[in-house]
Backbone as CSV, one residue per row, in Angstrom:
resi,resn,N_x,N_y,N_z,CA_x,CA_y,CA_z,C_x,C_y,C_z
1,UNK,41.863,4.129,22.208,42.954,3.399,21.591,43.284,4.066,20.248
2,UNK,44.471,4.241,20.256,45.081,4.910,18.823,45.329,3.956,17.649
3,UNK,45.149,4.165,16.445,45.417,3.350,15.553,46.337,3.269,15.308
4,UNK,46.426,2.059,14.005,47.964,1.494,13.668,48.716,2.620,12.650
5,UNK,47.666,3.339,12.019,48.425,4.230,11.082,48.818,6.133,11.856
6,UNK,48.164,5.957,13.337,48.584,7.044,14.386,49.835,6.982,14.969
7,UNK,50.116,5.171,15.616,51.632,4.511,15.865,52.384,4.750,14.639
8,UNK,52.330,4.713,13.697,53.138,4.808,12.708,53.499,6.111,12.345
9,UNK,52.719,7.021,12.548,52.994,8.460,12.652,53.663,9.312,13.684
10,UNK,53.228,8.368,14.687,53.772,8.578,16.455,55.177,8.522,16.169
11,UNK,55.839,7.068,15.495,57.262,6.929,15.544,57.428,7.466,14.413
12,UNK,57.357,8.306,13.519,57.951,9.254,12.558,57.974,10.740,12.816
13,UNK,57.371,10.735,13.878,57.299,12.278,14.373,58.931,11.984,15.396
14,UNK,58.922,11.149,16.147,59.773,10.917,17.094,61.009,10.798,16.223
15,UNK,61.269,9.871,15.598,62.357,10.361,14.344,62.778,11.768,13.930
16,UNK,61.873,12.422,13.664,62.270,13.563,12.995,62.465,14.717,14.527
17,UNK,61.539,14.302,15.506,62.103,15.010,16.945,63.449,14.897,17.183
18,UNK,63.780,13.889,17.258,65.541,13.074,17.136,66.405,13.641,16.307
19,UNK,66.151,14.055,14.943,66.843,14.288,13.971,67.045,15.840,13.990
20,UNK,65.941,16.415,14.319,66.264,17.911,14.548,66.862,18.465,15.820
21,UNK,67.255,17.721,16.452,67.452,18.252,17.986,69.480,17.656,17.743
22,UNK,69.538,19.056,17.640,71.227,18.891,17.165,72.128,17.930,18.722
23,UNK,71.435,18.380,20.031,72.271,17.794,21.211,71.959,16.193,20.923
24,UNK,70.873,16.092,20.590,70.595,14.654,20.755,71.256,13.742,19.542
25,UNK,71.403,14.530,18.377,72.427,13.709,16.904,73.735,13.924,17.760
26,UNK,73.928,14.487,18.652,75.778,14.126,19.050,76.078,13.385,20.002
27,UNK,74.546,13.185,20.995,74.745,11.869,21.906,74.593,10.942,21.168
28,UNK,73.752,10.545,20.135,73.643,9.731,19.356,74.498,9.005,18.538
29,UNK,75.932,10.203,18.717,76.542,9.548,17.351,77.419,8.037,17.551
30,UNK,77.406,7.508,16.381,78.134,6.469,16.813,77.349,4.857,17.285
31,UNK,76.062,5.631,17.938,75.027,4.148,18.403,74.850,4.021,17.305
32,UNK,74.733,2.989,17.378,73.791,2.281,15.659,73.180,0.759,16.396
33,UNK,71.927,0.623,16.290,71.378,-0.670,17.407,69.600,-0.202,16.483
34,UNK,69.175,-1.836,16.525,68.046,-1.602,15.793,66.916,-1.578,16.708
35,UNK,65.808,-1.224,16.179,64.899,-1.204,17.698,64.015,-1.165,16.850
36,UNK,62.646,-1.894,17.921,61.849,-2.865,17.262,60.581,-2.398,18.521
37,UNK,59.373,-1.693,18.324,58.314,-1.687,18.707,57.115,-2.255,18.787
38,UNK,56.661,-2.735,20.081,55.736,-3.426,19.931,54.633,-2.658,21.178
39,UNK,53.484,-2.532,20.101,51.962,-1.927,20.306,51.392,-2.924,21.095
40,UNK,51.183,-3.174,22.124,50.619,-4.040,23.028,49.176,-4.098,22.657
41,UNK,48.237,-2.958,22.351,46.827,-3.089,22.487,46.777,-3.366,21.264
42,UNK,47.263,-2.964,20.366,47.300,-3.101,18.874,47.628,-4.541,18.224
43,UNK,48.503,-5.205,18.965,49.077,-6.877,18.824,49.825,-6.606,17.428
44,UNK,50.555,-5.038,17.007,51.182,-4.820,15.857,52.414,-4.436,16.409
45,UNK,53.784,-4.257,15.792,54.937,-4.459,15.466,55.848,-2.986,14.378
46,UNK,56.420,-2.110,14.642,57.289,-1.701,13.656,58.854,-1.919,14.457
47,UNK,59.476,-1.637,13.380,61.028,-1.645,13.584,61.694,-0.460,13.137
48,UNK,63.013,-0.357,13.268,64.082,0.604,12.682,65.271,0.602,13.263
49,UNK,66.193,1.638,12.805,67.611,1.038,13.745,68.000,3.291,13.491
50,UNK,68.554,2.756,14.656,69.276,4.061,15.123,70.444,4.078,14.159
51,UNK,70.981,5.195,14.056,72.234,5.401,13.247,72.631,6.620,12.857
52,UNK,73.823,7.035,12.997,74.314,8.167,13.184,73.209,9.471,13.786
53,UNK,72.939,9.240,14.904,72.136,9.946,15.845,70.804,10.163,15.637
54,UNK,70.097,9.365,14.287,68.991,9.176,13.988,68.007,8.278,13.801
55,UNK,66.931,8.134,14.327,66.154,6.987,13.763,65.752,6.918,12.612
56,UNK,66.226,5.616,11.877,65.531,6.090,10.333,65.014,3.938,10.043
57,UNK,64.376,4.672,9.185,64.216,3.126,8.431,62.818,2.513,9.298
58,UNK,62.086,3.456,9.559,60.920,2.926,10.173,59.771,1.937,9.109
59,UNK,59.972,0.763,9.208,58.598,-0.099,8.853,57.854,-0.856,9.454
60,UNK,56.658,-1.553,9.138,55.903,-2.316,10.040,56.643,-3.658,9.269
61,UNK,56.242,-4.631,10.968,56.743,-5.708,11.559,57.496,-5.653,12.402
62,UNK,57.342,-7.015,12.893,58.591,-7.243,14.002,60.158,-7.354,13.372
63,UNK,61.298,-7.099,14.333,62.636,-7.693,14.164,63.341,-8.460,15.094
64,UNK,62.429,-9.559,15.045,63.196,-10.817,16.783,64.328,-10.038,16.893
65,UNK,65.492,-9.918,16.144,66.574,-9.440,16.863,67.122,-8.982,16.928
66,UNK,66.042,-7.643,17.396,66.285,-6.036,17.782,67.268,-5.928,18.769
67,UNK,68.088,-5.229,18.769,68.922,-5.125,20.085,68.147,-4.394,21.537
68,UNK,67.350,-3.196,20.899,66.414,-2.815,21.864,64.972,-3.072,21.605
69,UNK,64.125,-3.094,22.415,62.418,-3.692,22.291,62.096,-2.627,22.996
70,UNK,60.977,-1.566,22.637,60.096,-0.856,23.430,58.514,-1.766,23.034
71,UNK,57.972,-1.337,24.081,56.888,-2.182,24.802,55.865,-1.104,25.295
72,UNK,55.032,-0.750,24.794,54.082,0.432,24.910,52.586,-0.016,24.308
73,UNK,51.745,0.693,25.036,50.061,1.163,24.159,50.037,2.026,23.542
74,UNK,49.461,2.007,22.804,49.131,3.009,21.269,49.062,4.318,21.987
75,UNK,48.342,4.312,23.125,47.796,5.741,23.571,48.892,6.469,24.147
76,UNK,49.591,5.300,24.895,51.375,5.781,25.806,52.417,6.363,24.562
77,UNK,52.013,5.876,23.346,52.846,6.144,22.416,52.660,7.173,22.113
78,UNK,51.770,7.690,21.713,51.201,8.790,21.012,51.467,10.262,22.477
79,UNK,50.969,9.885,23.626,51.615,10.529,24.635,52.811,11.270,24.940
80,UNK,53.883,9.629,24.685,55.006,10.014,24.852,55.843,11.187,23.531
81,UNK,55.411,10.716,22.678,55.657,11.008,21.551,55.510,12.929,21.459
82,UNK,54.333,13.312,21.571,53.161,14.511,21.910,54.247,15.104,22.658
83,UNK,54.642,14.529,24.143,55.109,15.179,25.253,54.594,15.706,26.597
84,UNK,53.438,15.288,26.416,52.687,14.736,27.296,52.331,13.746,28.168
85,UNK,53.279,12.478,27.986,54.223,11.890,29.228,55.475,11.915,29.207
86,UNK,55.934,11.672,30.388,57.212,11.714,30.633,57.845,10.692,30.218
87,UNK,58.860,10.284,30.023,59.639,8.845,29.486,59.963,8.290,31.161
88,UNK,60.503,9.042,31.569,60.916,8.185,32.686,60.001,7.938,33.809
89,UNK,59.294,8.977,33.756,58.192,8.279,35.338,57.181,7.281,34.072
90,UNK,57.048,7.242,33.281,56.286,6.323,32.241,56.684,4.704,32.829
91,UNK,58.404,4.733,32.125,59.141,3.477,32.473,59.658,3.304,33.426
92,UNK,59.219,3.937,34.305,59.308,3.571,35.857,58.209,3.339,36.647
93,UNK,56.865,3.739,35.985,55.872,3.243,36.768,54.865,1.988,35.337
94,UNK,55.869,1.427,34.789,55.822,0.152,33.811,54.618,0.711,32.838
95,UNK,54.667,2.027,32.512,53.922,2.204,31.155,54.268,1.940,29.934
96,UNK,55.671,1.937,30.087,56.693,1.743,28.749,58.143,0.815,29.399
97,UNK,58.307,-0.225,28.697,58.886,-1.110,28.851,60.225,-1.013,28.092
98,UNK,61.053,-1.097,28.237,62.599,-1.003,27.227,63.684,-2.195,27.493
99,UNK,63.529,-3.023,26.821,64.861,-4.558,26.904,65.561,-3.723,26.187
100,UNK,67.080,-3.828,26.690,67.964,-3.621,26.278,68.940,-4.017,26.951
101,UNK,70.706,-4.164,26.488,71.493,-4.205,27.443,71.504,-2.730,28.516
102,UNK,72.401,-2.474,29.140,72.676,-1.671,30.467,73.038,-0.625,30.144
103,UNK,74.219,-0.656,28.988,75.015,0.980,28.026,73.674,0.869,27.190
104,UNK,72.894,0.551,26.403,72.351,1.107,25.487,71.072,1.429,26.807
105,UNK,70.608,1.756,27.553,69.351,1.818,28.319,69.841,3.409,28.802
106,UNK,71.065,3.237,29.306,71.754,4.455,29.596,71.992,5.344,28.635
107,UNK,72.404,5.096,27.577,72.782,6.324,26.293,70.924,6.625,26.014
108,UNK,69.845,5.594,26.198,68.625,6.055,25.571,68.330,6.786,26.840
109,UNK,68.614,6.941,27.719,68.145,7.625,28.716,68.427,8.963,28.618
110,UNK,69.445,9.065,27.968,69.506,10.697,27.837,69.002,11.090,26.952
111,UNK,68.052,10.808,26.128,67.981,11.427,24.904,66.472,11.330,24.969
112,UNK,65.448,10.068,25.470,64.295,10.047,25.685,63.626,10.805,26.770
């Protein structure tokens, strides 16, 4: 099990993966939707919100009302994150969980 200050590093690496990857700031542009992580093994919480093709504003806690919720283990995080799982056979064989509406599941699909 990965710690809370590894998750927290997990989603700042993924930020800055996001931020440097010029295709992904131009699918990005324009979403702006906050998203709100929750560490299942951990029973901990960060948030942030997408915006102009970047994730920024990462802190700990929850945000009830995130527009999107990812739903992961510390270890899936750190995985996914690494690149060493896949996003989609992940959240397709329920390693990683994503509430969202239908357009925002689809625009994150291309980019995760």
């Amino acid at each position: 099990m990965a710690t809370i200050d590894e998750c927290r590093t997990a989603l700042e690496q993924f930020s800055e993966n996001l931020a440097s990857n010029p295709k992904t700031v131009r699918k990005l542009q324009g979403f702006q939707r906050s998203l709100a992580a929750d560490i299942t093994d951990l029973s901990v919480s960060f948030n942030g919100k997408f915006d102009q093709g970047k994730l920024t504003g990462i802190t700990d806690g929850d945000n009830p009302d995130a527009e999107i919720r990812m739903i992961v283990s510390s270890d899936n995080l750190l995985k996914l994150v690494a690149g060493e799982l896949d996003f989609m056979k992940a959240f397709t064989g329920g390693q990683v969980k994503l509430k969202a509406n239908m357009m925002d599941l689809m625009k994150l699909r291309g980019v995760l």
